[in-house]
N, C-alpha and C positions, 0 to 999 in steps of 0.2 A: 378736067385737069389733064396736061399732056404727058403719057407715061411713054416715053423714049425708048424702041426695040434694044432690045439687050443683045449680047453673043450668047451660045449656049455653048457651056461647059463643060466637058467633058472629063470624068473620072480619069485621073491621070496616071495614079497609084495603086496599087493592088497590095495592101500591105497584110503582113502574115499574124495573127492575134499574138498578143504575149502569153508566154507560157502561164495557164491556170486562168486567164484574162476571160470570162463570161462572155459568149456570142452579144447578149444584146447588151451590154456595157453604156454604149456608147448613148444610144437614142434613148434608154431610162434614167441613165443617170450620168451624164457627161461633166471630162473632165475638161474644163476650158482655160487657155492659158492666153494672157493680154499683153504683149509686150508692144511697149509706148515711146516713142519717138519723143524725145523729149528735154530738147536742149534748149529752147527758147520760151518762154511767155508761157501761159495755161492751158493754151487750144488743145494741145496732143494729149495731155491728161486727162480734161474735161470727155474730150469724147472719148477717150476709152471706157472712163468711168461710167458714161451713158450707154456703152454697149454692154459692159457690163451689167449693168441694172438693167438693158433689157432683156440680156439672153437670163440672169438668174429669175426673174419672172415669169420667163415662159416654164424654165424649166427648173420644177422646186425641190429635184434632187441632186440638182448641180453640184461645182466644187470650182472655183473659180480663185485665179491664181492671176495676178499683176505683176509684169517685173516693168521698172521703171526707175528711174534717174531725178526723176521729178521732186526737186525740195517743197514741194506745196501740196501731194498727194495727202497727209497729214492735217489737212483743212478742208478737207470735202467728205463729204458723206461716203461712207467703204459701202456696195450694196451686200445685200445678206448672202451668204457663204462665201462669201469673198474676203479673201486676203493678197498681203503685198509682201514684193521681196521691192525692197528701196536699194538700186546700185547708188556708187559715188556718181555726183552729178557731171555732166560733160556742158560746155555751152559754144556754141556756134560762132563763131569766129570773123566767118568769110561762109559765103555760098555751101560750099563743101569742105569745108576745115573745122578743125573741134580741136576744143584743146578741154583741160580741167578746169571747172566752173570755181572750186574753193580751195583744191588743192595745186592749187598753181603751179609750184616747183615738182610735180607729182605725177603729170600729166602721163608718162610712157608707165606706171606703179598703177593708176588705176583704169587704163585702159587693160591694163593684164590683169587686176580683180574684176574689172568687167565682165573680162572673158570667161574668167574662170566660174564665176557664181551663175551668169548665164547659161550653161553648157548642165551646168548640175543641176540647177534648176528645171531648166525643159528637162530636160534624160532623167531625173529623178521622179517630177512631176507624168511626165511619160502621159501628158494631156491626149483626147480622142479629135480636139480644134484648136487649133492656135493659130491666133488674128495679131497679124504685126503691123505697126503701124507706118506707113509711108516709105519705109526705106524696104526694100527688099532681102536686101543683106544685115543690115541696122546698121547702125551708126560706125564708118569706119567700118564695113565689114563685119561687126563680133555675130555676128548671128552665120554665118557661112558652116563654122563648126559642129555647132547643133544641127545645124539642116542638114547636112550631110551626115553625121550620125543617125540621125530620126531614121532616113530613108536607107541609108548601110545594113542599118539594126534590122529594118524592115519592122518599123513599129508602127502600130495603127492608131494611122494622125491624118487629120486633113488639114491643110495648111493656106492660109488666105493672106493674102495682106489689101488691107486697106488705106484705101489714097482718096485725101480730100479732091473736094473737085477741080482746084486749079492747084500744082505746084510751083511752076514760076513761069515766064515767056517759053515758047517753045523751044528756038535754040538751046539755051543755056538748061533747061531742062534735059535737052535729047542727050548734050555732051556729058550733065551728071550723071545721067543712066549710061552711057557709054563708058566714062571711066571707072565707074562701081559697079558697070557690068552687072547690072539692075534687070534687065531684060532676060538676058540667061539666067540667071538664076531664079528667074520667075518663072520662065518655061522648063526649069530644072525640075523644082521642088516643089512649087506651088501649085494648089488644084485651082484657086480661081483668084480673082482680080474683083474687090469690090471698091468701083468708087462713088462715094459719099456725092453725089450731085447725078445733074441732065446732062442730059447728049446735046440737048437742044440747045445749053446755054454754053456748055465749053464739049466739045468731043474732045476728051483727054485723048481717048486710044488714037486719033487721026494725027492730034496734031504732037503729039511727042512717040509719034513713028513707032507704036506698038507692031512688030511682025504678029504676022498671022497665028502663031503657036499660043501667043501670048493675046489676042483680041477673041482667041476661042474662048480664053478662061475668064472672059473680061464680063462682066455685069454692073452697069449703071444702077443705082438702086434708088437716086433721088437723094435728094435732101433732108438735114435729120428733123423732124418737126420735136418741138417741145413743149412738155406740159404747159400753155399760158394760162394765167389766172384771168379772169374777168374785169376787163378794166374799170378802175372807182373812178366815180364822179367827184368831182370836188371844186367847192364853191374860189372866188379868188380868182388870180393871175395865173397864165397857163405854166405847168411845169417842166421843168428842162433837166432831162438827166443826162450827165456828161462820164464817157467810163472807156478807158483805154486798156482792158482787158487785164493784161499783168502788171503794166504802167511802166515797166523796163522803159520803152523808150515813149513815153505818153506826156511827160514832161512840157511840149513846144505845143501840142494840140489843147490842155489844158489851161496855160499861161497866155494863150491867144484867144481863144473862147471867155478867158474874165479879163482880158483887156479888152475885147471885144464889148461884152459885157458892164466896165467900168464907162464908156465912151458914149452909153445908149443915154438920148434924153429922159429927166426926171418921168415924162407922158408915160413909157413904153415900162410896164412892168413884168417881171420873170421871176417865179422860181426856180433856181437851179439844185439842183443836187451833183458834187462833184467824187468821183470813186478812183480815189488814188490809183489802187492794185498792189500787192504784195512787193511786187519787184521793182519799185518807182524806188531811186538811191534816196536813201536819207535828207542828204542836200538838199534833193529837188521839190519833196515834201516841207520842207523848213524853208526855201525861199519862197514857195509859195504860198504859206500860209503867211508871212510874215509881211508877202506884199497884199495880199490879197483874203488874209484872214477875217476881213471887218466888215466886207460889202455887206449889207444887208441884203436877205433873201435867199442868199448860200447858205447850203450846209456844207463839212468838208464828212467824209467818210473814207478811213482808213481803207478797207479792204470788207467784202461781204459774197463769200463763196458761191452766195445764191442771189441772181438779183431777180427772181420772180414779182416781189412787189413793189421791189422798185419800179419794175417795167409798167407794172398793174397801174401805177400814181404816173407815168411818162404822160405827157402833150407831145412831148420830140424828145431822140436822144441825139446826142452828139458824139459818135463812137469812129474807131479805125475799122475797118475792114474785112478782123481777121474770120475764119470761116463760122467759129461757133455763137460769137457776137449776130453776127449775119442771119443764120439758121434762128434764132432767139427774136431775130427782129421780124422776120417771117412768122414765125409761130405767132406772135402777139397780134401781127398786124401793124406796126407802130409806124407812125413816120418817123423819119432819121435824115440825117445829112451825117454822111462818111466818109472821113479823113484819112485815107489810106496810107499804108507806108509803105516805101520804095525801096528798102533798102534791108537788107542783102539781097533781096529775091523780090520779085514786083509780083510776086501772087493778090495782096491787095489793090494792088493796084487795078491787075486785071478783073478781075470782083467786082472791086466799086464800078466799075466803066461799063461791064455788062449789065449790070443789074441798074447799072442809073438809067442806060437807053432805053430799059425795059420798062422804066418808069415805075419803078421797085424802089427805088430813093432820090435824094439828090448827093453830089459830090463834088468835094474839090478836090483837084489834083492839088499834089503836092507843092508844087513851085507856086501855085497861086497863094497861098496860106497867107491870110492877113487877119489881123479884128475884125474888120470892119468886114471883108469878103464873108469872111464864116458868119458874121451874126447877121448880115442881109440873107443869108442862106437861112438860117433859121428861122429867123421872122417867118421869109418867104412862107415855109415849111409850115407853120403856124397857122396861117393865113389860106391854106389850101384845105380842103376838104379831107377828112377822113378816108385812108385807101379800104378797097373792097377786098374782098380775101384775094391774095396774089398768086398771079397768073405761075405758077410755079409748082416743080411737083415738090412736093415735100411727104414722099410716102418713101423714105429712106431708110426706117428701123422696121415695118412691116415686112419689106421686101426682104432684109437683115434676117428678119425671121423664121422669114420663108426657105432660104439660101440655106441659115444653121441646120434646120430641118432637114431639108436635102443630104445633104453632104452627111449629118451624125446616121440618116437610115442608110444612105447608101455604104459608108464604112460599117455598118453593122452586118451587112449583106454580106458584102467581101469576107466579111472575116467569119463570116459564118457558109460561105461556099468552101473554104479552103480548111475549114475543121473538121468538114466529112470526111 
């Protein structure tokens, strides 16, 4: 397996113990704080809650603290000493624009409860790591004020943020860091840079113009692998599970896959399993059941926070793109054909298109989308061999592990030089 050179990082901070604060605090018993990006769909939740469960494993006199926006944290498993501060939700708009997910007319009321629970939160919780997800500043900025408190105070914290492995095309990438001023603040405040994938498949730090200050603090750590279960046999027609993640916009992938599907001669048989997702509108769930409630050999399924055995019962899935889907599909091993979507941000897009040349799945772009294109993909997919484990690193939480390590000894160090 190819493990892609990393930067090495360098201790950026020196920060002074809190008054009465125990020299070795940090590396016996650390406090970790997760704050989640988390305007769209379930990705940003998901993997936090997987970092979470795995730093509280390593470490089982932890105290682990989530803040998050995420209306769906509440359907996933919390891991052990871990708790959540839930803000008002924000939702994604345009690229770089957020407005209020429920409180619509409320938008500039809970961008200012935002700030405010966030700032009390970190500074009260007064964590030894705190891992922010994808945005540098957060959303809109609200994380600026904390970070610059943290290090004002001169409180001992190491401070990382983690970025999946593609964010969007590079341009439009470089200019959202540029306007939110992502970069500086990374080489402000932040001791390292972990992104969630290979160098091999996308060099983030190259191609969204990391300067130097900020490619020191940078470490690739691979892809996250996941638990898979052991795929069952089972006698019958081969099975097909189809699952659009939070299903927000999964609607057109679904409705074309059982048109698809309704079109196939009586010969060709399938079972399908169809997974809404939490966020798929009401509507879209009720016109589709209503055209397509009756096919034989479908089941529908609301929503299921864990799809391990589902994956475990898959022949092929028929999924978008997004990153944690993706890592899920690696882990198992599965074949798949990947419907990415393009819009606001072509992060899937780019995804599906590297990992298909890699021959890691099949895909269709998004303009091609028809019944008939998608279920010949599948078929195809059906009809090919079993993949070999994938050429891919997927040693992403190991290395995760390794990094937490690093940084909670070396802030113990610090703070125990400067208490002599």
């Amino acid at each position: 397996m190819h493990h892609p050179s990393t930067g090495v990082a360098r201790p950026s901070h020196r920060a002074a113990p809190l008054s009465g604060a125990p020299a070795a605090a940090a590396a016996a018993a650390p406090k970790i704080l997760l704050y989640s990006h988390d305007t769209f769909g379930l990705g940003n939740i998901r993997r936090t809650l997987l970092l979470a469960e795995t730093l509280s494993a390593d470490y089982p006199r932890a105290s682990l603290l989530i803040v998050t926006g995420s209306p769906m944290i509440h359907a996933f498993r919390i891991p052990e000493r871990t708790d959540y501060i839930k803000l008002p939700c924000l939702d994604r708009h345009a690229a770089d624009r957020y407005g209020a997910a429920f409180l619509t007319r409320r938008t500039a009321e809970v961008v200012d409860i935002r700030r405010g629970v966030l700032e009390q939160a970190i500074l009260g919780f007064a964590p030894h790591l705190m891992i922010v997800d994808k945005r540098a500043g957060g959303i809109d900025g609200e994380l600026i004020e904390p970070l610059r408190a943290l290090r004002r105070r001169r409180m001992p914290v190491k401070i990382v943020l983690g970025i999946r492995d593609i964010i969007d095309e590079p341009t439009p990438t470089r200019d959202s860091f540029k306007r939110a001023r992502d970069l500086a603040t990374i080489a402000r405040y932040y001791d390292e840079v972990w992104i969630y994938g290979s160098r091999a498949i996308f060099d983030a730090a190259r191609e969204y113009a990391f300067p130097p200050d900020v490619c020191e603090k940078t470490r690739f750590c691979g892809y996250l692998q996941r638990p898979a279960a052991r795929a069952r046999p089972h006698d019958g027609p081969p099975r097909a599970l189809v699952t659009t993640g939070g299903g927000g916009d999964g609607t057109d992938l679904i409705e074309t896959y059982l048109e698809g599907l309704l079109a196939l001669p009586r010969s060709v048989a399938l079972r399908t399993t169809v997974v809404f997702g939490p966020q798929m509108p009401i509507e879209s769930r009720s016109r589709i059941l209503s055209r397509y409630g009756n096919i034989g050999d479908v089941t529908f399924v609301e929503f299921e926070p864990d799809l391990t055995a589902r994956y475990a019962e898959a022949d092929v899935v028929v999924s978008m793109a997004g990153y944690n889907t993706v890592c899920e599909l690696l882990s198992f091993g599965l074949r798949a054909v990947l419907v990415p979507r393009c819009n606001p941000v072509r992060e899937q897009l780019l995804r599906a298109r590297l990992l298909a040349a890699r021959g890691l799945f099949e895909f269709v772009e998004p303009a091609d989308l028809g019944p008939a294109m998608l279920m010949d993909k599948v078929l195809g997919v059906l009809k090919s061999p079993p993949p070999g484990p994938p050429a891919i690193d997927l040693d992403g939480l190991p290395r995760i592990r390794q990094r937490a390590h690093a940084l909670l000894e070396d802030l113990d160090r610090c703070c125990a030089a400067q208490s002599r």
